[in-house]
C-alpha positions as YAML, in Angstrom:
chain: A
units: angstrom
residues:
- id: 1
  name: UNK
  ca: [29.31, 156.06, 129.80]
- id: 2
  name: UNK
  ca: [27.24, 153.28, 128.06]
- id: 3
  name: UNK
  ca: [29.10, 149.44, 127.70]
- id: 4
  name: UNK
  ca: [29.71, 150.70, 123.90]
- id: 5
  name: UNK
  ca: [31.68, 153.82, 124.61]
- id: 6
  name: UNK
  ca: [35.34, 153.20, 124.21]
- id: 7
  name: UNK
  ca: [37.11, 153.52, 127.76]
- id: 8
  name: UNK
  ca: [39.76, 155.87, 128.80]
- id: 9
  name: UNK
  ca: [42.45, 153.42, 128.31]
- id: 10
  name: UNK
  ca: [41.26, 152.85, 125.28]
- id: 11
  name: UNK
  ca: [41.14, 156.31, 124.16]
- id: 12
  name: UNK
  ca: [44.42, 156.52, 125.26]
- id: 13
  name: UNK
  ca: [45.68, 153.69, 123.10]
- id: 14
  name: UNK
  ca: [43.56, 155.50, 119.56]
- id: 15
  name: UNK
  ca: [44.46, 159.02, 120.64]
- id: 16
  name: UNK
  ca: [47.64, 159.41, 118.08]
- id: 17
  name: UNK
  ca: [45.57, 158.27, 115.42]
- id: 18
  name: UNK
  ca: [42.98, 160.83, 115.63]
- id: 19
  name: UNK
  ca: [43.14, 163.84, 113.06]
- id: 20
  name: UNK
  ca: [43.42, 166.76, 115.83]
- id: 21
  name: UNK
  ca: [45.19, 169.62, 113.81]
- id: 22
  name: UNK
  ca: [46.07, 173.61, 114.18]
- id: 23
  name: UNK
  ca: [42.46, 173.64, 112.82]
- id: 24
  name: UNK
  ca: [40.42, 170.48, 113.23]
- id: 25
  name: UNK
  ca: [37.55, 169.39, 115.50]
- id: 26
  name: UNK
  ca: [37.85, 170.24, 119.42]
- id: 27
  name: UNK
  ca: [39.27, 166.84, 121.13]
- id: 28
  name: UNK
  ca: [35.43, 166.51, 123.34]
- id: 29
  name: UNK
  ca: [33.78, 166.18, 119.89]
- id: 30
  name: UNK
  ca: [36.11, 164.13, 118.22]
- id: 31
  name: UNK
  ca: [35.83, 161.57, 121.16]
- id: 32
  name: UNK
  ca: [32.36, 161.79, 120.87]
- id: 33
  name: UNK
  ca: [32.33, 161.38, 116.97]
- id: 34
  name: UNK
  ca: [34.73, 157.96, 117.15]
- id: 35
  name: UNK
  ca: [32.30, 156.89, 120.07]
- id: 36
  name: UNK
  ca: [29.64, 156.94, 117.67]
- id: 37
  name: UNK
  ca: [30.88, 155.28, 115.42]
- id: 38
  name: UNK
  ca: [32.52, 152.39, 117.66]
- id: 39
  name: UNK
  ca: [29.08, 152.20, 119.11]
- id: 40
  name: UNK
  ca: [27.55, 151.62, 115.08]
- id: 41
  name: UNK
  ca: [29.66, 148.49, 114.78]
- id: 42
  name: UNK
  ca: [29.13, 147.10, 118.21]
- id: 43
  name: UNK
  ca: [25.22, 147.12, 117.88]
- id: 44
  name: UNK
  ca: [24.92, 146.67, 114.50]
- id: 45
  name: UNK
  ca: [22.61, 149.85, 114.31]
- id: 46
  name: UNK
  ca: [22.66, 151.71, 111.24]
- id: 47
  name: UNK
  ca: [24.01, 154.83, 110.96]
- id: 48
  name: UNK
  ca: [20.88, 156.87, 110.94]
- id: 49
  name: UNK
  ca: [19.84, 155.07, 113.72]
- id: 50
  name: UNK
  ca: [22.67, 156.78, 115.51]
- id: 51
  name: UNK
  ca: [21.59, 158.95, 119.03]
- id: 52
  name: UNK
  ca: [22.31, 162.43, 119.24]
- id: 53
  name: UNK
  ca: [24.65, 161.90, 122.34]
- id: 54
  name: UNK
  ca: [27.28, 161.74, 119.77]
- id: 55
  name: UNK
  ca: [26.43, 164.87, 117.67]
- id: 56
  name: UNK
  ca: [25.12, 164.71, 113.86]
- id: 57
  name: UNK
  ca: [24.98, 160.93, 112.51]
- id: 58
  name: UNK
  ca: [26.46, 162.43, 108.90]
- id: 59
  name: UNK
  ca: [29.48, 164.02, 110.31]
- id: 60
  name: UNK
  ca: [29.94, 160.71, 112.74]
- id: 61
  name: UNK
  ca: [30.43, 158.68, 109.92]
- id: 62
  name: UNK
  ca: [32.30, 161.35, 106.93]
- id: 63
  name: UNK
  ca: [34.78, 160.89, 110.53]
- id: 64
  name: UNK
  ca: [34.84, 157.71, 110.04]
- id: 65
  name: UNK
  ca: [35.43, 157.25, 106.51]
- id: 66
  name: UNK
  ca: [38.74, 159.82, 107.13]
...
């Protein structure tokens, strides 16, 4: 885990708020996903600047904008 990755206690605190339905994204990616995009705002980097660690940049941030 980089210094930008959320940590498990702080997953723990943003997991209610992430949109896991019957349906939606497996919890690994999800994580992943919000990672990314925590990490976009703590380095400033722009979004297609984004490593593949946490999956396709696009889908990272339509996540985020949900």
């Amino acid at each position: 885990m980089t210094r930008v990755q959320p940590t498990d206690e702080e997953r723990q605190s943003i997991g209610p708020y992430l949109p896991i339905g019957e349906y939606g994204p497996y919890p690994e990616q999800l994580r992943q996903q919000f990672a990314g995009a925590i990490r976009r705002f703590k380095t400033g980097a722009l979004w297609r600047e984004m490593p593949q660690e946490f999956r396709v940049r696009s889908t990272v941030h339509n996540r985020f904008r949900q």
